[in-house]
N, C-alpha and C positions, 0 to 999 in steps of 0.2 A: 741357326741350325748348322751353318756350315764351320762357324768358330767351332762348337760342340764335338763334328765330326774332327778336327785339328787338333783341338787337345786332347780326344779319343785315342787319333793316332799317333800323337806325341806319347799318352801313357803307354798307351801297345807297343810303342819304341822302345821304349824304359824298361816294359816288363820285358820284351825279348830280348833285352841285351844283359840283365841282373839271370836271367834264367840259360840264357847259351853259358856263359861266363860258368857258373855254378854247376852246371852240365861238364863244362872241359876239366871244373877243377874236379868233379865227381869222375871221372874218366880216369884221370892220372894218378888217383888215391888209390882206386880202387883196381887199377890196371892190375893183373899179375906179371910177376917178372918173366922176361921174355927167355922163350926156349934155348933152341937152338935152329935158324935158320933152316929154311925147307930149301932143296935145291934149287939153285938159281935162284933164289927168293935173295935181296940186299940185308947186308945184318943188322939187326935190332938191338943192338949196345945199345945202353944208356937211353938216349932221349934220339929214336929213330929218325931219320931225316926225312924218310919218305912219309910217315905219318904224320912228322906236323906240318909238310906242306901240303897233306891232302885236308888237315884241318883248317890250314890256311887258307886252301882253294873253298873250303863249304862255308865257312865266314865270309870271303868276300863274295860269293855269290850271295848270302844271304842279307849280307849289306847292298849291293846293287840291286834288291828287289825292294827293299824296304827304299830305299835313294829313289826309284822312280815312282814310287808308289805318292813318295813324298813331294816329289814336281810335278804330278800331275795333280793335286791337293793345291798346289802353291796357284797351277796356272789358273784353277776354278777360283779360288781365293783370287785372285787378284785380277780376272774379270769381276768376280761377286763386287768388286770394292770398288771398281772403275764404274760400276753401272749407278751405286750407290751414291759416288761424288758428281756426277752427272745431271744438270740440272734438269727438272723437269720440264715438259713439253717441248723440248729442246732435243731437234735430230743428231745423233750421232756424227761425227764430220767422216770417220774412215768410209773410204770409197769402196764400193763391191769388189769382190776380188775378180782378175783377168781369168775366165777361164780356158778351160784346153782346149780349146774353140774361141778364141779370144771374139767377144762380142764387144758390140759399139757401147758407149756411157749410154745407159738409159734416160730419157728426159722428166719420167715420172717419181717422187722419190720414193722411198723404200715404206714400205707397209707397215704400220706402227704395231712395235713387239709391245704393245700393254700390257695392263695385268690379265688374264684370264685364267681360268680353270680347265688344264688337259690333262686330264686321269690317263692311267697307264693301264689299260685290262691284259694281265697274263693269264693267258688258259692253260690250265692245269687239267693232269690226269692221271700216272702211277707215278709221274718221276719222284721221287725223293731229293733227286740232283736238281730239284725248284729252284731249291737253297743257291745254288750257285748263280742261279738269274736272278732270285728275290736281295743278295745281297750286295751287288752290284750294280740293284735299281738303287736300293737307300744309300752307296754308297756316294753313286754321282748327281742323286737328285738334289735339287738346289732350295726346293720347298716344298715342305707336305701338305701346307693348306694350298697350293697350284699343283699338283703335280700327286692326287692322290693315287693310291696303287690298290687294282680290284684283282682278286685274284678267284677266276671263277673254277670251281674244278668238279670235272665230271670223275668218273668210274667207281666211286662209293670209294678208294683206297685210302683203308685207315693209317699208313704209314706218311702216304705223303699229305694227309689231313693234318696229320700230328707238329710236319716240318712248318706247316704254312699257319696253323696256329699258334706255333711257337715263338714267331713276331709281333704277335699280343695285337693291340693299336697300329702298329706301324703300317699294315697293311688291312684289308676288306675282304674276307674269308667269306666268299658265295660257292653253294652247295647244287647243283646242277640236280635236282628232282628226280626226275626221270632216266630211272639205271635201267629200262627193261630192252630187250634185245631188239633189234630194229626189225621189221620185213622188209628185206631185199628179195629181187628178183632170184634167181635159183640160179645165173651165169654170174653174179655179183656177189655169191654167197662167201668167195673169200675175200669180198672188200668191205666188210662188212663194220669196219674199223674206218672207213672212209666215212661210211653214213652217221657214224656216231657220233662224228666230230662234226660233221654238218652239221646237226639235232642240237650240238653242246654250241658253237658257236650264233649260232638262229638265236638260242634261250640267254647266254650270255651276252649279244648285243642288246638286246631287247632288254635284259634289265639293265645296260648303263644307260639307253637313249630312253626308252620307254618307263621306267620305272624309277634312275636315277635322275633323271632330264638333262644329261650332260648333252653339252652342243655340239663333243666335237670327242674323240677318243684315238690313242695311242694301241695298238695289238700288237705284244708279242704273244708267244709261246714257250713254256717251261724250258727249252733246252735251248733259251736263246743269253749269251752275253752279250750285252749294252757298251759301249766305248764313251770313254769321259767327258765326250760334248754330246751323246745322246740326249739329254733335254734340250740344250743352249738349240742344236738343228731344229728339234719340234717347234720349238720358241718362237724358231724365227722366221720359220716353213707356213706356221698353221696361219698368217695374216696372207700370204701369198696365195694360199690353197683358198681362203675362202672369196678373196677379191678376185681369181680368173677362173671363171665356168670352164674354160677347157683346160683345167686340171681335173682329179676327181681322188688324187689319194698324194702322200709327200709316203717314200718307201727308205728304210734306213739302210737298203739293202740293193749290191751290187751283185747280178748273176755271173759277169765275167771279172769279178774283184780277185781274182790269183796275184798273190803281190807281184808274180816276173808281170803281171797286164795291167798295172793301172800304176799313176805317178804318182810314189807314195810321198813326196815331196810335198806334194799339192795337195791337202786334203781338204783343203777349202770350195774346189770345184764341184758342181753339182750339174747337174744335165735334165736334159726333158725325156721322159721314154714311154712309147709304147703299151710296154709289155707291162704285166701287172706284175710287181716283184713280190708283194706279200712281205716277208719275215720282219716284222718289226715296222707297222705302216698305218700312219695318220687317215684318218676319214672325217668326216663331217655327219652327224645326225642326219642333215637334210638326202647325203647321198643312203642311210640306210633305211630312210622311210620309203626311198625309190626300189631298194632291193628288196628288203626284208616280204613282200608280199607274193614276190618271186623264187624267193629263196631256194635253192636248190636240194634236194635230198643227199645227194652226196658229192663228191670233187668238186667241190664249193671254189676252190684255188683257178681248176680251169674254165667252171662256169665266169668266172669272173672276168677272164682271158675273151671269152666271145664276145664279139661287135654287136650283140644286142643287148649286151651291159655296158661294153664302155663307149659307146654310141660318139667314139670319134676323141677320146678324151682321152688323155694322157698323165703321167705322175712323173713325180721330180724324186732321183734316184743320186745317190753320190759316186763322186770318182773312187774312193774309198769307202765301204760298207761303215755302218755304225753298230752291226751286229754282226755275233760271230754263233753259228748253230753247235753245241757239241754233242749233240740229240744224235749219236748211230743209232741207237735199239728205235723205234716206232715202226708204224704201219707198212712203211715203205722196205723192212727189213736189212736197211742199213745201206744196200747197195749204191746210192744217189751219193751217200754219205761218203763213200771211201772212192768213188771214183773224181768226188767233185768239192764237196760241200765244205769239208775236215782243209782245203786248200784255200779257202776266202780269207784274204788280211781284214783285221778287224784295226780301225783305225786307233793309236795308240796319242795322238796331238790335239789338245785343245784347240776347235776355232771358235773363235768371238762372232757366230753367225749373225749374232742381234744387233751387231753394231755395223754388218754389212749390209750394202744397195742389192739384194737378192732382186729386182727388177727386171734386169734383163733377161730373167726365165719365167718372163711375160708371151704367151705363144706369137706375137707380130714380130716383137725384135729379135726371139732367139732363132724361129725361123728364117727370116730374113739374114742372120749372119752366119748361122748352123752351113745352111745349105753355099753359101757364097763360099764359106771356109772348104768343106768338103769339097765342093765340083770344082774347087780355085784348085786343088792339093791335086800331084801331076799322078797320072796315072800309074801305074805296074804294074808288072804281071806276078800271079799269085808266088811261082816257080821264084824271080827275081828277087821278091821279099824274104821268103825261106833262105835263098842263098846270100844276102845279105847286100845286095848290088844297089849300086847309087845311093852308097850313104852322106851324098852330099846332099840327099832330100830327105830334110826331116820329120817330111809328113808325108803322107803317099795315101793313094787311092787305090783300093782292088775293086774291080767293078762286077757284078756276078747279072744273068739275066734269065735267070730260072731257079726253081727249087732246089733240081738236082745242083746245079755249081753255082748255088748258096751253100749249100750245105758240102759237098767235096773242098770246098774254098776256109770255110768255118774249121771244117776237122782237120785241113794241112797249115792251118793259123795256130789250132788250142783254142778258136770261139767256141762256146757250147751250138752245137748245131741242128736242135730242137726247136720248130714252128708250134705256135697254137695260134690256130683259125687264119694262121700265115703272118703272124709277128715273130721276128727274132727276138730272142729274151736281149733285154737290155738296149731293143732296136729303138731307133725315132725315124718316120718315114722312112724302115724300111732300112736304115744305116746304123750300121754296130761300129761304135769308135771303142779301141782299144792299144796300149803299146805291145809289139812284136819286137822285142833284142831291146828294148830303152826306144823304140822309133815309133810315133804314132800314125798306126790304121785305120784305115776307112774302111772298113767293107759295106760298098752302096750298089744300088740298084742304077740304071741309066739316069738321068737328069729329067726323061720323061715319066718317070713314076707316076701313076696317079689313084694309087692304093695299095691298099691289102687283097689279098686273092687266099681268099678261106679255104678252099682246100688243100693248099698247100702245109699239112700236118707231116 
């Protein structure tokens, strides 16, 4: 498959450079001869100067997009080929990566990435803009008998029917049944676009776990881009997620990933959190035969956020996002969008996660070094870090001991400063690590923490 996708994009090389080339010489045949100079405009004698370096400039842009398009093709090639030469039953020898919380070598070794079967369910519903998340799934996926793609879509819309069956095979065209309008309460009557995705999401799990018997499922949604190691992370998450109970979901998805906050250097880091992140995020059958009975009729996202669904449990989330949303228009009317969302770096670097010791984001050892790292890391005050003081400390702690100054503290950093059921998005016990100016933040609770306090919304 992946040779196939190489010389695909070797011919699509070919064709755009035989067809630019024949475009410029179509251009200069057919140019007419030049007037006379508009005021202050540069003169256009003969063969203008300003025009062929602005053809100059649209050729080598269009060459540096095809050029990376091309290395990050090579870098998937050339894991595909290291995994291949590799003998079997034989552990990888590279060692986990140090993450930004540098944790101890773990003694256990790393959770064997076999072969298995992790379908990718996109839920669909008017976009037409599918197409830009459907071919970006086939672009980086690495095999379609591991790695098939269900695309379930609700609203009955015959346009974006037409895009998702325009993939033929490549994809699992499911048709969501039930178009009729929902009963919502009469105060909820303009969320009523909340409850429907409920309804479409309930029917769509249920056919991958229930009716296709998959064990284990990838969810995004139609306005989501996927990043070039998007499989390689599921790969090598889904062995982790099902050997520790106090995980319950692997999220491709960073709520405070704004490229100035997170070290894009590092995209290999990965952390334990809290909060449920959603967009783009690994589950287990076994955990939706716990939910699905429960299921919630609508804000499905925040039900999920309350301590009586994630009963103490946690998900592994990246230092860099592996999804980028470019969904403005939905339910939410774009607002989330342009204040926050449209600002997430989506990671652009192959990591070889399968060939890493992911162990230490085992809940004994990453707590035990989590917490040691943090309360080690010298205190500041919130005011000191904005002004940029003691930059001889590369790490620092802002310590908050209430809702109100979590959240004044959050908004004078650029954390997002939103609780549900009293987790900070992105938190772990309660601590949001992020960088401020290139310097890495703590913002933690006392060292006697000894929960969540649900009210705190």
């Amino acid at each position: 498959m992946l040779k196939k996708q190489w010389a695909g994009l070797v011919l699509w090389g070919a064709i755009l450079f035989v067809a630019w080339n024949a475009l410029l010489l179509l251009f200069f045949w057919t140019r007419p001869a030049p007037g006379p100079p508009a005021p202050g405009a540069p003169a256009l004698d003969g063969d203008p100067a300003g025009l062929t370096q602005e053809l100059i400039r649209l050729a080598q842009e269009a060459e540096q997009e095809l050029e990376q398009q091309r290395r990050l093709l090579r870098q998937i090639h050339a894991h595909q080929a290291r995994r291949r030469q590799r003998p079997r039953g034989r552990a990888a020898a590279s060692p986990g990566p140090a993450p930004a919380l540098p944790l101890p070598a773990a003694s256990a070794p790393p959770a064997s990435a076999g072969a298995f079967v992790l379908p990718v369910l996109v839920i669909a519903c008017d976009r037409s803009s599918v197409r830009r998340c459907l071919d970006k799934l086939l672009q980086y996926r690495p095999s379609a008998e591991r790695f098939p793609i269900i695309v379930s879509q609700d609203c009955g819309h015959e346009e974006t029917a037409r895009v998702i069956a325009s993939y033929g095979r490549a994809v699992t065209h499911l048709r969501q049944p039930d178009l009729s309008a929902v009963a919502v309460p009469a105060e909820h009557r303009k969320f009523q676009g909340y409850y429907r995705i409920a309804r479409h999401y309930r029917w769509a799990l249920g056919q991958v776990f229930g009716g296709l018997r998959h064990a284990a499922a990838v969810v995004v949604e139609d306005d989501l881009e996927v990043a070039p190691d998007f499989f390689e992370y599921f790969q090598a998450t889904y062995p982790l997620l099902r050997a520790d109970p106090s995980l319950w979901c692997v999220s491709a998805w960073h709520d405070n990933g704004k490229e100035h906050m997170v070290d894009a250097g590092r995209p290999e880091l990965l952390y334990r959190t809290d909060f449920f992140p959603g967009l783009g995020w690994l589950l287990l059958a076994e955990l939706w035969a716990e939910l699905e009975p429960k299921w919630p009729a609508a804000f499905w996202d925040d039900w999920m956020r309350r301590p009586e669904q994630r009963r103490g449990r946690a998900c592994v989330r990246p230092e860099v996002s592996r999804t980028l949303t470019f969904g403005r228009r939905g339910v939410s009317h774009g607002q989330f969008f342009d204040q926050h969302l449209k600002f997430i770096k989506l990671n652009q670097r192959f990591v070889p996660f399968t060939q890493l010791d992911l162990s230490y984001l085992r809940r004994e050892a990453y707590d035990r070094a989590f917490l040691a790292r943090v309360y080690g890391a010298p205190p500041l005050p919130v005011d000191a870090v904005r002004a940029g003081e003691r930059q001889d400390l590369g790490e620092v702690r802002v310590q908050y001991s209430s809702r109100d100054s979590f959240k004044a503290f959050a908004k004078a950093l650029g954390v997002m400063d939103d609780l549900k059921s009293g987790v900070p998005r992105a938190g772990y016990r309660g601590i949001v690590s992020f960088l401020f100016r290139g310097r890495r933040v703590h913002l933690a609770p006392p060292q006697t923490w000894t929960g969540y306090d649900p009210t705190w919304n």
